[in-house]
Every structure is written in C-alpha cells, then in structure tokens.
GUVOSE-230807 format. One record per residue: residue number from 0; chain; x, y, z of N, C-alpha, C, O in turn. Coordinates in nm, 3 decimals, padded with zeros to 5 digits. Layout:
NUM;A;X;Y;Z;X;Y;Z;X;Y;Z;X;Y;Z;
...
This chain:
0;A;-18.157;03.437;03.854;-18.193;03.501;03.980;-18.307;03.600;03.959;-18.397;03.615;04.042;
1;A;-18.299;03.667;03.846;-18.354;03.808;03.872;-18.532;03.676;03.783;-18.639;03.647;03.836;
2;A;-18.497;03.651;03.695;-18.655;03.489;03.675;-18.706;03.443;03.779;-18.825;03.452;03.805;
3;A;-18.631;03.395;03.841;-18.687;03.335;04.017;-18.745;03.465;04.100;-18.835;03.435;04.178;
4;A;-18.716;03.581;04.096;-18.761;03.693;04.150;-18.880;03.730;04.079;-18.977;03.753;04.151;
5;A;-18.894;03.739;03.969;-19.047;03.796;03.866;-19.088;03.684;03.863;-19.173;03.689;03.774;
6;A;-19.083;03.543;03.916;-19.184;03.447;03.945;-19.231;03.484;04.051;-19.347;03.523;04.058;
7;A;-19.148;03.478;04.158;-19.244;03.533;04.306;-19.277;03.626;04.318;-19.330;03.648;04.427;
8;A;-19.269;03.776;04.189;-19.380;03.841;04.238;-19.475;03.793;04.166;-19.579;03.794;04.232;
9;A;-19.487;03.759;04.083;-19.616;03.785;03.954;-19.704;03.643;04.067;-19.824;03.663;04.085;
10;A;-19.662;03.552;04.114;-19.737;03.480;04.216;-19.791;03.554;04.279;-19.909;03.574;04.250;
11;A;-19.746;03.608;04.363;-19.796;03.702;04.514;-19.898;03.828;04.477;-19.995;03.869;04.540;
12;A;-19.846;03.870;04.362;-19.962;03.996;04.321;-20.095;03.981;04.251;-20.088;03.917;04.146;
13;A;-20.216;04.026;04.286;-20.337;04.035;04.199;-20.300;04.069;04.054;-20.246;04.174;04.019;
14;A;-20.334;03.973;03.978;-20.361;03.980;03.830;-20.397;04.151;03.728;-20.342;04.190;03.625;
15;A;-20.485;04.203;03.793;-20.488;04.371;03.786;-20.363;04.445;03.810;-20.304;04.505;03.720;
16;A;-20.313;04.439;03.966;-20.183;04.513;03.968;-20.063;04.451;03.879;-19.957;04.514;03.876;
17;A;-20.072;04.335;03.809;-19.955;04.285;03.768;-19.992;04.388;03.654;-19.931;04.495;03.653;
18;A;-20.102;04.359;03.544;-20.114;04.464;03.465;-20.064;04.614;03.454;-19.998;04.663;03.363;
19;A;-20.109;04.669;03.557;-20.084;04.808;03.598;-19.936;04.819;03.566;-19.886;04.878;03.471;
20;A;-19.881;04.756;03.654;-19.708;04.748;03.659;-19.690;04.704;03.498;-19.660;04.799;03.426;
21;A;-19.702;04.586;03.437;-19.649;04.581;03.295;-19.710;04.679;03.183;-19.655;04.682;03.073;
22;A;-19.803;04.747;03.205;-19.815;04.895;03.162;-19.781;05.035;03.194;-19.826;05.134;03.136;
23;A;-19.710;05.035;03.276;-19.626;05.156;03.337;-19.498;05.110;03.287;-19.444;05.121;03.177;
24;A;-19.458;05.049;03.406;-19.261;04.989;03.403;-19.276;04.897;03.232;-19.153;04.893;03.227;
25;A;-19.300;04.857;03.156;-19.243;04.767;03.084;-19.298;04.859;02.990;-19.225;04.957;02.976;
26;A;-19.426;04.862;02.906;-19.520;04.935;02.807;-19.479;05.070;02.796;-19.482;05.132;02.690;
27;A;-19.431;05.130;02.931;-19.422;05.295;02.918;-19.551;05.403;02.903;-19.536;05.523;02.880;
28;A;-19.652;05.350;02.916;-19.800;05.407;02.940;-19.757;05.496;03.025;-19.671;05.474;03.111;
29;A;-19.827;05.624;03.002;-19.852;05.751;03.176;-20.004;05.677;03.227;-20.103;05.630;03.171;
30;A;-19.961;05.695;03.347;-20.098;05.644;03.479;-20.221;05.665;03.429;-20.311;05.584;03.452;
31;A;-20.247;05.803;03.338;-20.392;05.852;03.273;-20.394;05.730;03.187;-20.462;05.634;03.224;
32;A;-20.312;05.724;03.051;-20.324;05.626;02.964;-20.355;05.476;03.040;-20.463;05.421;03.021;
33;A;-20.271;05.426;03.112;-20.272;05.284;03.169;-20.456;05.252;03.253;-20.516;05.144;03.260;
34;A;-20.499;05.387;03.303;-20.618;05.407;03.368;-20.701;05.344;03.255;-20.762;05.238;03.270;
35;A;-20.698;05.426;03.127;-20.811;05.426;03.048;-20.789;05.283;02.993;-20.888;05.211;03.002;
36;A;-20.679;05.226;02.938;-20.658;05.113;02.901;-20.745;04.994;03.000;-20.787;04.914;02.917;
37;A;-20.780;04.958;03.104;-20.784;04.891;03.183;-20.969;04.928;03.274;-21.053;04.869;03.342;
38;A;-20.938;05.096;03.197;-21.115;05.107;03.268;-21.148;05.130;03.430;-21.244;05.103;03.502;
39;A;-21.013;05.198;03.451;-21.019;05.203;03.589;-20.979;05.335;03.613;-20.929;05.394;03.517;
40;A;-20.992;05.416;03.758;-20.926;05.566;03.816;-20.802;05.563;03.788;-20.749;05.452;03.785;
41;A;-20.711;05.700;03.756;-20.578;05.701;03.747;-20.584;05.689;03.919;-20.598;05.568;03.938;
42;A;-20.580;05.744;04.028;-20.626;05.686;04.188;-20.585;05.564;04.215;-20.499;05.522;04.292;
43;A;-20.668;05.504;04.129;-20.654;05.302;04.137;-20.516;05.310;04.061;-20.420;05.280;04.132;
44;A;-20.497;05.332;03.973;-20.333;05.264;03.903;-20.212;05.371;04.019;-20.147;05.300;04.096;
45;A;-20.195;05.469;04.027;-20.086;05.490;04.163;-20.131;05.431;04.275;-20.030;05.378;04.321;
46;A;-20.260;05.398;04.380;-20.210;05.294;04.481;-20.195;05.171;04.439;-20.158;05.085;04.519;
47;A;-20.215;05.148;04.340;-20.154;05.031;04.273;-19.993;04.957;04.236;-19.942;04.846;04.240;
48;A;-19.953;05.106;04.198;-19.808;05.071;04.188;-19.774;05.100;04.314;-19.676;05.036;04.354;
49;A;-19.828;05.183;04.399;-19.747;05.217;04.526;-19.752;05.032;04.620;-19.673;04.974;04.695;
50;A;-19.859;05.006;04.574;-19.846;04.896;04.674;-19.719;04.763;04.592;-19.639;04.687;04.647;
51;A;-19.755;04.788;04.431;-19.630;04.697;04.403;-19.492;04.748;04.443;-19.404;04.672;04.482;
52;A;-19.475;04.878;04.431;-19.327;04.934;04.491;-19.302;04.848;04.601;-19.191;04.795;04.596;
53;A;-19.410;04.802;04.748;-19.388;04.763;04.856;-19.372;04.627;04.872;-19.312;04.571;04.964;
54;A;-19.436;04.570;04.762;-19.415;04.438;04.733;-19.239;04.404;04.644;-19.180;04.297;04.632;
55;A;-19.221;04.467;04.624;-19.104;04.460;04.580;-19.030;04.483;04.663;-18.946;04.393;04.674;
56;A;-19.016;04.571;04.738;-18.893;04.625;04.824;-18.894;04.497;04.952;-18.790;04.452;05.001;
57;A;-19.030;04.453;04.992;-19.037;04.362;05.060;-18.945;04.204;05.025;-18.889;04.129;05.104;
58;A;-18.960;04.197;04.879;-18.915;04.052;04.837;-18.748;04.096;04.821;-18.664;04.010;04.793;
59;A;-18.720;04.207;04.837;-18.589;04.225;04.758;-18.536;04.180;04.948;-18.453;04.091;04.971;
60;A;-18.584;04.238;05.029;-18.582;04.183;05.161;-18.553;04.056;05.170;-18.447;04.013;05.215;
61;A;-18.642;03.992;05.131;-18.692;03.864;05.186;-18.557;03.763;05.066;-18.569;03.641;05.054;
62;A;-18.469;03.822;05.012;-18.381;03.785;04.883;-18.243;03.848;04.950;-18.129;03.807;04.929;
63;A;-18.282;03.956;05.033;-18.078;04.010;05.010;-18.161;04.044;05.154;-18.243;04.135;05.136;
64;A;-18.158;04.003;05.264;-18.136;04.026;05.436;-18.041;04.113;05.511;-18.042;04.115;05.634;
C-alpha cells in the first residue's frame, strides 16, 4: 500500500521537488544544506516542500475519503 502510494507521488511530482523531499525527509539535510546541494534558494526548497506537503495530504485524500 504505502509502494503504490510513493509510486503516485514520485509520478505526479517534478523531478526537482522529488529531490528536495528525498533530501530533507529521507537524507536529513537542513533546507540551507539541501539549497546548496541542488544550487538553488533555501525560498525554492520550503515552497517546495510546502507544495509536496499538499501533494501529499491531497493523495492521502484521494486514498482514505
């Protein structure tokens, strides 16, 4: 269940935010670190996760109604 769930997100999300997220939640990087890793604003990596938070809460929806 929870495989069939991290298939449909890692589908649905841009390739960048999937990063972001497996360097925060999985890696344990802080937002500064994950920024520099990737070459981007710490700015860009929190609306980044903020928007995966929404993508998640959405599928957990779209899974438990």
């Amino acid at each position: 269940h929870n495989r069939q769930l991290l298939e449909r997100l890692a589908s649905k999300i841009p390739k960048e935010e999937l990063e972001v997220a497996i360097l925060d939640r999985v890696d344990g990087l802080t937002q500064p670190e994950s920024a520099e890793v990737l070459g981007i604003s710490e700015r860009t990596v929190r609306r980044m996760l903020t928007r995966l938070d929404a993508r998640l809460e959405a599928l957990k929806a779209e899974v438990h109604p």
